[in-house]
C-alpha positions in Angstrom: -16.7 -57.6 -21.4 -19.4 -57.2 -19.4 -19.4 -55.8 -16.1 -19.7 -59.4 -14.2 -16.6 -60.4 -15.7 -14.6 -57.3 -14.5 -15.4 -58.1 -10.8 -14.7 -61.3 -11.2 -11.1 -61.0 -13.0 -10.6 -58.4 -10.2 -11.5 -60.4 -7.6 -9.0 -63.7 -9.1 -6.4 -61.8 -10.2 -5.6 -60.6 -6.7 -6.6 -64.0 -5.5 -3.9 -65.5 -7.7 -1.1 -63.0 -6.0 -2.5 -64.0 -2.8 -2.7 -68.0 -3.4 1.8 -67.6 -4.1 2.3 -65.7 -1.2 0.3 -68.2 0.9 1.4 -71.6 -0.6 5.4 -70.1 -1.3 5.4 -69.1 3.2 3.8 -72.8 3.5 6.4 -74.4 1.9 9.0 -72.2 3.4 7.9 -72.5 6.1 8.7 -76.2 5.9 12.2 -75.7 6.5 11.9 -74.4 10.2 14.9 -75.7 12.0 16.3 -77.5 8.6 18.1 -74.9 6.8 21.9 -75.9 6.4 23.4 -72.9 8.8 21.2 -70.9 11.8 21.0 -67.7 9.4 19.3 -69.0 6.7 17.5 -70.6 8.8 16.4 -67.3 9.8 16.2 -65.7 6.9 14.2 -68.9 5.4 12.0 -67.9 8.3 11.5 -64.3 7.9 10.9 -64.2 4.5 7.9 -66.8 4.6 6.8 -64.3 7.4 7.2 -61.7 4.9 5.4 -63.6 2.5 2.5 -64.6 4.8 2.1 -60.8 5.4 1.5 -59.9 2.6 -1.0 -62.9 1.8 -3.1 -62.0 4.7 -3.1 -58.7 3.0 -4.4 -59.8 -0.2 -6.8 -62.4 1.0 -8.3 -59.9 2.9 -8.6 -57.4 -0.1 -9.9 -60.0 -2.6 -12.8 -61.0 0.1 -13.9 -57.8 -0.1 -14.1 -57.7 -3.5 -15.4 -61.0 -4.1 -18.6 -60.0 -1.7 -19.0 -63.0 -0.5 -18.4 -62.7 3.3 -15.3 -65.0 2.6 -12.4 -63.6 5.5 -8.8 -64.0 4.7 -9.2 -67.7 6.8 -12.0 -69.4 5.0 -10.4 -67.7 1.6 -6.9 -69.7 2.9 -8.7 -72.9 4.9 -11.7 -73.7 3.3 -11.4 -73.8 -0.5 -10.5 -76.7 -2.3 -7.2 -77.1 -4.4 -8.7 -76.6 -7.8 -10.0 -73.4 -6.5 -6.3 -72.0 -5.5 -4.9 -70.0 -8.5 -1.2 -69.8 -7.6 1.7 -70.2 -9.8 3.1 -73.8 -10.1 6.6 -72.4 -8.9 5.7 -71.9 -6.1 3.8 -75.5 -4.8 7.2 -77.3 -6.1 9.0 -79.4 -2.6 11.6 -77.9 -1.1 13.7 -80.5 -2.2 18.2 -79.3 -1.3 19.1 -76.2 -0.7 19.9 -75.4 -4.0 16.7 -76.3 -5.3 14.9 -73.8 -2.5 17.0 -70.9 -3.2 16.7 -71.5 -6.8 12.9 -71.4 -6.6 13.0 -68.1 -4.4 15.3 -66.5 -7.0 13.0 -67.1 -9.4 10.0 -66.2 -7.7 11.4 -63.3 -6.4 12.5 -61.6 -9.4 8.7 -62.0 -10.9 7.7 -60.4 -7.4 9.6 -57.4 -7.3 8.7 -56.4 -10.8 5.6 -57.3 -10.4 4.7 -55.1 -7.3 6.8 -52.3 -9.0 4.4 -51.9 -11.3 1.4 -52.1 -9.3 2.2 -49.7 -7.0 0.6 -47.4 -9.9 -2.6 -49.5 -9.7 -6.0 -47.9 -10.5 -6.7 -50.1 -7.3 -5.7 -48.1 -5.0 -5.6 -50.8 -1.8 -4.2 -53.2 -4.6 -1.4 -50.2 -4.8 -0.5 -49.4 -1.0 -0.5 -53.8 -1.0 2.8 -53.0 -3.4 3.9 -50.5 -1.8 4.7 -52.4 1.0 5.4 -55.6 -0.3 8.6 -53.9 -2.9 10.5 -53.2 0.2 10.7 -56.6 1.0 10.9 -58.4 -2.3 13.6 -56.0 -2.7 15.4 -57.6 0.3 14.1 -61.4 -1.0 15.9 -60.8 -4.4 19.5 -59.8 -2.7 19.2 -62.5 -0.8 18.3 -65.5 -2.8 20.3 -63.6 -6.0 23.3 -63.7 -3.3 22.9 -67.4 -2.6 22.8 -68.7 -6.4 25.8 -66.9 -7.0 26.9 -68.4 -3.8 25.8 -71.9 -5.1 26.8 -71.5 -8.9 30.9 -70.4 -8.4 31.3 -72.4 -6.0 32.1 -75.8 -5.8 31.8 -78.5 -8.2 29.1 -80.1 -6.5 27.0 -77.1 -5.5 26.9 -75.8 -9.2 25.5 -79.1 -10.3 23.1 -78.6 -7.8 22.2 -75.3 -9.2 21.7 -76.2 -12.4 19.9 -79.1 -11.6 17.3 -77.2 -9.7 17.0 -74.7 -12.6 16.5 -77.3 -15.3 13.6 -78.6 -13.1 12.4 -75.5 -12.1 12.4 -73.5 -15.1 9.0 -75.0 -16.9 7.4 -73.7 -14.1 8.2 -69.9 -15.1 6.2 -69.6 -18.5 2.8 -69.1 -16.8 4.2 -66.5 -14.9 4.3 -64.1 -18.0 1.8 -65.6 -20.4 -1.6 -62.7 -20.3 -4.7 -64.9 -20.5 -8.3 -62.7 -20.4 -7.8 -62.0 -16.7 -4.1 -60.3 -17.2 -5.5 -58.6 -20.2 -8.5 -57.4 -18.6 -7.3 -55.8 -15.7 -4.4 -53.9 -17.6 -6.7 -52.7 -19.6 -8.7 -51.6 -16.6 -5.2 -50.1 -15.1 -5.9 -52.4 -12.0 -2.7 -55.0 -13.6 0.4 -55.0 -15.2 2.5 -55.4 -18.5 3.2 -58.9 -18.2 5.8 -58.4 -21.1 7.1 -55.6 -19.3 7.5 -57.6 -16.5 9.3 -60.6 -18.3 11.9 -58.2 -20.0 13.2 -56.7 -16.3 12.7 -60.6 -15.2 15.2 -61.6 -18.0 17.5 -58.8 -16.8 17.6 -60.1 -13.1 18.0 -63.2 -14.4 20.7 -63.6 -16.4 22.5 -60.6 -14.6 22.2 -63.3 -11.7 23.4 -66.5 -13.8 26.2 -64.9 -15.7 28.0 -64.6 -12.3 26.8 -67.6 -10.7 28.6 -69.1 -14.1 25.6 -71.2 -14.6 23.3 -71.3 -17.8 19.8 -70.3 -18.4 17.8 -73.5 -19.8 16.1 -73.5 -22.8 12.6 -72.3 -22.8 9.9 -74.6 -23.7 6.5 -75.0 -23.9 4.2 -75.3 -20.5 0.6 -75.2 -20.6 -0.3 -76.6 -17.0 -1.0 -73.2 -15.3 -1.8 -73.1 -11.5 -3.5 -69.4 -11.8 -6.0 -71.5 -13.9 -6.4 -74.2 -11.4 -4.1 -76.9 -12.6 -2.6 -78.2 -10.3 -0.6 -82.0 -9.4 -0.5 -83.5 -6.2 2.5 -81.3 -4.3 0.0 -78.5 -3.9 -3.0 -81.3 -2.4 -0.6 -82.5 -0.2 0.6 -79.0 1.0 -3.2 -78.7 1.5 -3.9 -81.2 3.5 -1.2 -80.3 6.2 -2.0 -76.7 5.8 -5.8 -76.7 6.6 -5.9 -80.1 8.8 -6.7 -78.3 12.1 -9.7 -75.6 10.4 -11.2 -78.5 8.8 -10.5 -81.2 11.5 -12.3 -78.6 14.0 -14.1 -76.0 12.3 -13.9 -72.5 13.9 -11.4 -73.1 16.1 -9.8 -70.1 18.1 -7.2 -69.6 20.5 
């Protein structure tokens, strides 16, 4: 591979860990002041704070390796959706309750693995990133694990809620752990991670999680409409639009 296509992977493969912190605080950020109880609401909050952390983080690291003079604001305001490489997960509506912490479960069970594992980066701001961002995926995962378990044994109708979210959902978790040349290249550079690594502690989480929820783990099926490759539908254009309205409505705005 020739040295072009290093910088490059390097440069998208931390934009694509960037692009689900981003769009995932967007759309949690959504539920301001419509969370069922005041402490998820808060919660709801502070995690999309968490999440928009660490996205400022990353956008700011992958500007600097793109070279491009691209801060973390144009990175987040002024690139188009095909050009965002985020997981599909994470663009899905918010959609009940049960369908938003069923989406943050499963997000954040990829993201503390993930970050695990890249706190031994060969990037070393990649690794100090991680570093930071475990301690609070750590605290993500109790808290939407808590809430499924919540949601599964409990009543009849917020189990079939549950499920429901996790049958529409769960499509949406193959890209997460299938290597294309980018995932590949950068573990082989010791910048990434073992994406099969990462699925086998995923499948512990999860089915440590849905065994005592009592709910069951759909089938796994094919999916081959990625985000981290562009592919997107219209929930993330939409997201988009409301997301960067005022940048592009009035370009260089500031405070």
């Amino acid at each position: 591979m020739s040295a072009q296509f290093q910088a490059d992977a390097h440069f998208r493969y931390v934009l694509r860990l960037a692009d689900a912190n981003l769009v995932l605080a967007q759309r949690l950020g959504e539920l301001i002041g419509h969370a069922p109880a005041l402490e998820e609401d808060l919660a709801l909050g502070n995690v999309a704070l968490d999440l928009l952390g660490q996205a400022r983080l990353l956008l700011t690291h992958a500007g600097a390796l793109e070279g491009q003079d691209r801060d973390e604001d144009m990175l987040a305001f002024l690139r188009e959706q095909r050009e965002f490489l985020n997981a599909t997960l994470v663009e899905q509506p918010n959609g009940d309750f049960a369908h938003v912490i069923v989406r943050q479960f499963l997000f954040d069970a990829w993201q503390l693995e993930i970050y695990t594992r890249l706190g031994a980066s060969a990037d070393p701001q990649l690794a100090a990133i991680a570093a930071k961002g475990v301690k609070e995926a750590r605290y993500h995962l109790r808290f939407s694990s808590g809430w499924v378990v919540r949601l599964g044994d409990g009543t009849g109708e917020s189990r079939a809620r549950a499920q429901q979210a996790l049958e529409a959902l769960w499509p949406h978790t193959v890209e997460l752990f299938d290597a294309d040349d980018i995932d590949r290249a950068m573990l082989a550079q010791g910048v990434g991670v073992d994406l099969g690594a990462v699925q086998a502690a995923w499948n512990r989480h999860i089915d440590t999680t849905l065994a005592e929820a009592t709910l069951t783990r759909p089938a796994d099926r094919p999916w081959r409409w990625y985000g981290k490759r562009g592919q997107h539908g219209e929930h993330l254009g939409r997201l988009l639009a409301e997301m960067q309205y005022m940048q592009r409505t009035y370009p260089g705005a500031a405070w």
